[in-house]
C-alpha positions as CSV (number, residue, x, y, z in Angstrom):
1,X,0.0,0.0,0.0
2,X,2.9,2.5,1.2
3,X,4.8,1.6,-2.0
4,X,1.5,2.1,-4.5
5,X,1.2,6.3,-3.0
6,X,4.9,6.4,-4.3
7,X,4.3,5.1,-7.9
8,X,3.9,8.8,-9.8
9,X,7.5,9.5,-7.9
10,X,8.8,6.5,-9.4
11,X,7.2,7.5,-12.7
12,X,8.3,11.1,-12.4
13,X,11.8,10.2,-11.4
14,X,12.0,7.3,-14.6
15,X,10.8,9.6,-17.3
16,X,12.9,12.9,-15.8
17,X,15.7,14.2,-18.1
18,X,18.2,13.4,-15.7
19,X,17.5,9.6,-15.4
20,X,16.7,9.6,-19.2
21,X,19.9,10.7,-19.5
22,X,21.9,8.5,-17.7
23,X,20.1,5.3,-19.0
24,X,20.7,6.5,-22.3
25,X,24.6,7.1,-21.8
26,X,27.1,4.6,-21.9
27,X,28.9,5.0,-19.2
28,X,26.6,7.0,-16.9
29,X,25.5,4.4,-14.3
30,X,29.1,2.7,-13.7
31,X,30.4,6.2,-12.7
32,X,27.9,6.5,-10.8
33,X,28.6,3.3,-9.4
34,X,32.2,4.1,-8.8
35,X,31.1,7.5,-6.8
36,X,28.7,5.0,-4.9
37,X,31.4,2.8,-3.8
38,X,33.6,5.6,-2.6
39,X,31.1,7.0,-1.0
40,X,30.5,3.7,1.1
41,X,34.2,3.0,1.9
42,X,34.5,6.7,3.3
43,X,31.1,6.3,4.9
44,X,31.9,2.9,6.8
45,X,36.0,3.8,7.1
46,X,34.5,6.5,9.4
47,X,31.9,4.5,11.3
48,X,34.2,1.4,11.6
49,X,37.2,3.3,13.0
50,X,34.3,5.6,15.7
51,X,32.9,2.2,16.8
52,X,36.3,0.7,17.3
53,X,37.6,3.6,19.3
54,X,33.8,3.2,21.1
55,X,34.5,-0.5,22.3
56,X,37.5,0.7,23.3
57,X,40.3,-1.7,21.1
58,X,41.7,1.2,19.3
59,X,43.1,5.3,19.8
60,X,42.1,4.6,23.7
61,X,44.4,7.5,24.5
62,X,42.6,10.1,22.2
63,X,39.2,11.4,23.9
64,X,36.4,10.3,22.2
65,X,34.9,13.8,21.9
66,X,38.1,15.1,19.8
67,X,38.0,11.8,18.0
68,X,34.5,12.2,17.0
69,X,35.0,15.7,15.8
70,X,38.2,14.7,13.3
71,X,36.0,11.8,12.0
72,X,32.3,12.5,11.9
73,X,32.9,15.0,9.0
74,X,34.2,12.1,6.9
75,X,31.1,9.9,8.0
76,X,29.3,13.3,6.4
77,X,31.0,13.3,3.5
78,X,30.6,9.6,2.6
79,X,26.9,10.2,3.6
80,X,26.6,13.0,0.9
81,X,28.2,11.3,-1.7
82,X,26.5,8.1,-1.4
83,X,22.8,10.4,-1.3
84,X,23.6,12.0,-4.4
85,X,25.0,9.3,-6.5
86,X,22.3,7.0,-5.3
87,X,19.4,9.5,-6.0
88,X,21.1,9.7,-9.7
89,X,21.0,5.5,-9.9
90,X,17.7,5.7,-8.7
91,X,16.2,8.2,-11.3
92,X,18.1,6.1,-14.2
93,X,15.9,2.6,-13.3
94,X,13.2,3.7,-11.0
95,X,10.5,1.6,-12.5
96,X,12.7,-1.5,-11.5
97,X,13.7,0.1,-8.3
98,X,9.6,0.1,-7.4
99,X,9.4,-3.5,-8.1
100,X,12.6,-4.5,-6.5
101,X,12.1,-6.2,-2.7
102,X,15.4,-5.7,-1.9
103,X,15.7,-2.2,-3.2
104,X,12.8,-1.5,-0.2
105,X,14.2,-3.0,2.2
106,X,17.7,-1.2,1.8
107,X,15.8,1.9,2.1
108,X,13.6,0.8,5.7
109,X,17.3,-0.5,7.0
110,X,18.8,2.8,5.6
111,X,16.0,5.0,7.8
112,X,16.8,2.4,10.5
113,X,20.2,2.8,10.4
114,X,19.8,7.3,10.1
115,X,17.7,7.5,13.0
116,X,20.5,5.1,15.2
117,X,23.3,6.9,13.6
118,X,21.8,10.5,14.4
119,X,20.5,9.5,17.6
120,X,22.5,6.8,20.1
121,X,25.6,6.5,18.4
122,X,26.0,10.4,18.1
123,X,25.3,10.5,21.8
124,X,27.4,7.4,22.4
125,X,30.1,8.6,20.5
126,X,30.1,11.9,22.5
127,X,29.3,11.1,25.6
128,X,32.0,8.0,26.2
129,X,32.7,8.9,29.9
130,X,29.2,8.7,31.0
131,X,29.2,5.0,29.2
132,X,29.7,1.7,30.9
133,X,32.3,-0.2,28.5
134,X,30.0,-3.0,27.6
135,X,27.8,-0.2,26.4
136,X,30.5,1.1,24.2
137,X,31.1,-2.7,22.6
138,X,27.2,-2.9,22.2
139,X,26.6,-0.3,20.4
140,X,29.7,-0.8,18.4
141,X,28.4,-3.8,17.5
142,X,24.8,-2.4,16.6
143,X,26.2,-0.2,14.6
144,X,28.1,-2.9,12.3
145,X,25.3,-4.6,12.0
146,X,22.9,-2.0,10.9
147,X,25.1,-0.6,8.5
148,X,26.4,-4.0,7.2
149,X,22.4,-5.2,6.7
150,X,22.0,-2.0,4.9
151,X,24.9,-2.6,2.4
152,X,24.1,-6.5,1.9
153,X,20.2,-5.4,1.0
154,X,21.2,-2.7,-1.7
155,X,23.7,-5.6,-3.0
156,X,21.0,-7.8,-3.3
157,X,19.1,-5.3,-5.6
158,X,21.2,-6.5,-8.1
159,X,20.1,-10.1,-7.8
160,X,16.7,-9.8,-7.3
């Protein structure tokens, strides 16, 4: 039902000049694709090494406030750049996109993962001395495994 109000977006964003274009070019969707992927390793490079320092097995001698600051601009960055080249993949194949399981469920997990990201793990990671250490490794691990579901469903988009 949620998906059928979305079908004149999907439509919209199929038949717009900037997804007509990049279906029609050659090489339009695998730069995309590249950006994508660099976008993704910046995105979890940043997460990974704020949930490591977070459980405590790495940079225990930097604060975790100071930490956070030099890396959660990366996480930003990664997050941009994945939005805009995904938002340009999207428009090229929405039709497929609307019919895709996978492609629905990377985008509930992606909300999922956005509202943990923006709410606990930002406070985690900036409140560490208020944290017990198993809370640290908990939500270290959380975090892995929201983001990790989040890439493995938009790989299955492919598939499916």
């Amino acid at each position: 039902m949620f998906w059928e109000l979305l079908h004149p977006f999907f439509l919209w964003a199929y038949h717009s000049a900037i997804g007509t274009t990049i279906r029609d070019s050659t090489w339009g969707f695998a730069w995309l694709e590249v950006f994508h992927l660099f976008g993704l390793t910046i995105l979890l490079g940043s997460i990974t090494i704020r949930s490591l320092r977070l459980a405590g097995l790495f940079f225990r001698h930097r604060p975790m406030m100071k930490f956070t600051a030099a890396v959660a601009p990366w996480t930003g960055v990664g997050m941009v750049l994945m939005g805009l080249s995904g938002a340009l993949m999207f428009a090229s194949d929405a039709m497929r996109y609307y019919e895709s399981v996978p492609f629905h469920m990377k985008l509930a997990l992606l909300v999922v993962a956005f509202v943990y990201h923006f709410t606990w793990f930002r406070k985690a990671s900036s409140e560490e001395a208020h944290l017990t250490p198993w809370v640290g490794k908990v939500t270290a691990v959380i975090t892995a495994l929201v983001w990790i579901s989040v890439g493995f469903a938009g790989r299955a988009i492919a598939f499916f």
